[in-house]
C-alpha positions in Angstrom: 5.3 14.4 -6.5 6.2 11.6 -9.2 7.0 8.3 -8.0 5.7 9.3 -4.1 3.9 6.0 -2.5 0.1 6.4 -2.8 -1.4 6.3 0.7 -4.8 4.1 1.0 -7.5 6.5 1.1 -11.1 4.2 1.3 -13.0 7.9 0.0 -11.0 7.4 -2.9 -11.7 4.0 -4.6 -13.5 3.8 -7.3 -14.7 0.1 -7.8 -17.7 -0.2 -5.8 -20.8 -2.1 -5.4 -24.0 -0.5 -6.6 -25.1 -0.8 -2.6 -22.1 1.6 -2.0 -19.6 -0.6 -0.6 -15.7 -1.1 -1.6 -15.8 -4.3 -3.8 -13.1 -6.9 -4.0 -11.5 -6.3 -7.0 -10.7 -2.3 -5.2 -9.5 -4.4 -2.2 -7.2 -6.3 -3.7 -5.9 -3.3 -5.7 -5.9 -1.1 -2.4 -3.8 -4.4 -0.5 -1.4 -4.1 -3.2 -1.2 -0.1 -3.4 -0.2 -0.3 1.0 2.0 -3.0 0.4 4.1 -1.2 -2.4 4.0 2.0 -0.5 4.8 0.7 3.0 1.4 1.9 5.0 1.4 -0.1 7.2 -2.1 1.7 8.8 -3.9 1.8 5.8 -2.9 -2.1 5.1 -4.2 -2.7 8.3 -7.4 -0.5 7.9 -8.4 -2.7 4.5 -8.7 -5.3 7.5 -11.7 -6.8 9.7 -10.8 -7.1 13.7 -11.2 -10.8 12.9 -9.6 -11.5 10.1 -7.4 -14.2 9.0 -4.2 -14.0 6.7 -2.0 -17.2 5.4 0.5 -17.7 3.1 3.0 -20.6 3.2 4.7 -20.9 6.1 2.8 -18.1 7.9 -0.9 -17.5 9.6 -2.0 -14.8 10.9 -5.2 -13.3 12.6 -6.9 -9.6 12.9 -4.6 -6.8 11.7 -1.5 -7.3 13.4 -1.9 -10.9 11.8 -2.1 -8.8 8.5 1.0 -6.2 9.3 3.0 -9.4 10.8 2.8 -11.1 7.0 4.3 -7.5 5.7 6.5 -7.5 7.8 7.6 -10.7 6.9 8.3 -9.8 3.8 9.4 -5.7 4.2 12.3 -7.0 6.2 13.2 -10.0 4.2 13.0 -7.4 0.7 13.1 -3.5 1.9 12.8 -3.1 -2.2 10.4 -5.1 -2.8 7.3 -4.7 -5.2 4.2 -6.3 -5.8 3.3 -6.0 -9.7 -0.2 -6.8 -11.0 -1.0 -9.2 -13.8 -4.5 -9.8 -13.3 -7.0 -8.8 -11.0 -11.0 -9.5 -10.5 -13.7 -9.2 -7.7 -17.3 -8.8 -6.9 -19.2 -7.3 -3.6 -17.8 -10.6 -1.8 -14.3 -11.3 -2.6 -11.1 -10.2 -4.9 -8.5 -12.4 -7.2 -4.9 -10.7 -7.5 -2.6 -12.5 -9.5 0.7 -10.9 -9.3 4.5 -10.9 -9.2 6.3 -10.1 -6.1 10.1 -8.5 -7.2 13.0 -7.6 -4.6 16.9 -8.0 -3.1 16.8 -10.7 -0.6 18.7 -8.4 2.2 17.4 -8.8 5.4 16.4 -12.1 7.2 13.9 -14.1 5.5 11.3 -15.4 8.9 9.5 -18.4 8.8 6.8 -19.4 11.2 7.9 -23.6 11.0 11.8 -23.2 10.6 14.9 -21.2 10.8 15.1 -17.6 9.2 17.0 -17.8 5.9 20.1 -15.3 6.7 20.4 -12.6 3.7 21.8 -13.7 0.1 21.6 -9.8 -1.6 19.7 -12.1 -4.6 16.9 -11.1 -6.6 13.9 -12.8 -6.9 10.7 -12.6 -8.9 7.7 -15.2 -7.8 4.4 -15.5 -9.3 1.6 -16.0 -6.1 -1.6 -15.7 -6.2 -4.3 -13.7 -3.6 -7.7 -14.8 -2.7 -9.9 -11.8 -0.7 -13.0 -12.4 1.1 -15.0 -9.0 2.1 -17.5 -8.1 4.1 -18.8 -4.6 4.7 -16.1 -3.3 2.9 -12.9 -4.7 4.7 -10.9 -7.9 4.2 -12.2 -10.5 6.2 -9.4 -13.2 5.0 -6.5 -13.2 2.8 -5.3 -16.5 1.3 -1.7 -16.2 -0.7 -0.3 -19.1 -3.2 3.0 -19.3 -4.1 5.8 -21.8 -4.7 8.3 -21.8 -2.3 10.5 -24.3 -3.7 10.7 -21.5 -6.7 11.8 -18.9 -3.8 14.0 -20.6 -1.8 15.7 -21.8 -5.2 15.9 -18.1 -6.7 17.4 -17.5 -2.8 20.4 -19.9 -3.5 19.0 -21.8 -0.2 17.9 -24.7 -2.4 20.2 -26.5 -5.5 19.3 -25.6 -8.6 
């Protein structure tokens, strides 16, 4: 049906290496396709056992490090989307540039300080992803963005 989340299916990407193996550009696509539909097991299937996820404010390690990060963010925005600007790769790693877009309506976590309590405001933040890969999964995810930008669009922070 139209508008229906995508669920990751690996059998179904269709950037790959001549050798075979998912690429990073169709990682970083497939992170942002399980992110925007809320699959939490096929986010956490795009990841190595031993991987290693940060963002500001946050690090995380295997999967659950991965699916702690969403979570993060899936209770902070429940609306939330992730749109694409640009995105790149090769057979070792995957560039997403992106804006992330949603209602500030559940507590906002942070792993150095205390939760940000809901403000029902909209944001819209530019951040950047860097994706290692090897054999096909994620072996590290590396996110950029500017948090003074956030916590100013959040109200926390004077304008």
């Amino acid at each position: 049906m139209a508008g229906e989340p995508r669920a990751y299916r690996p059998d179904r990407l269709l950037v790959r290496t001549g050798g075979g193996q998912v690429d990073g550009k169709a990682m970083a696509r497939a992170r942002m396709d399980t992110w925007n539909s809320r699959d939490r097991d096929g986010y956490a299937a795009l990841y190595t056992d031993d991987s290693q996820v940060s963002a500001p404010g946050f690090t995380g390690k295997g999967r659950q490090g991965a699916l702690d990060l969403l979570s993060v963010y899936v209770t902070a925005f429940p609306d939330f989307r992730i749109v694409p600007r640009t995105v790149m790769g090769d057979a070792s790693a995957g560039v997403e540039e992106c804006v992330f877009e949603g209602t500030h309506t559940g507590p906002l976590r942070s792993a150095d300080g205390p939760e940000a309590a809901p403000t029902g405001r909209q944001v819209s933040i530019g951040f950047a992803g860097i994706h290692s890969v090897r054999s096909g999964k994620i072996l590290s995810s590396r996110y950029y963005f500017d948090q003074l930008d956030l916590l100013t669009q959040l109200g926390v922070l004077p304008t």
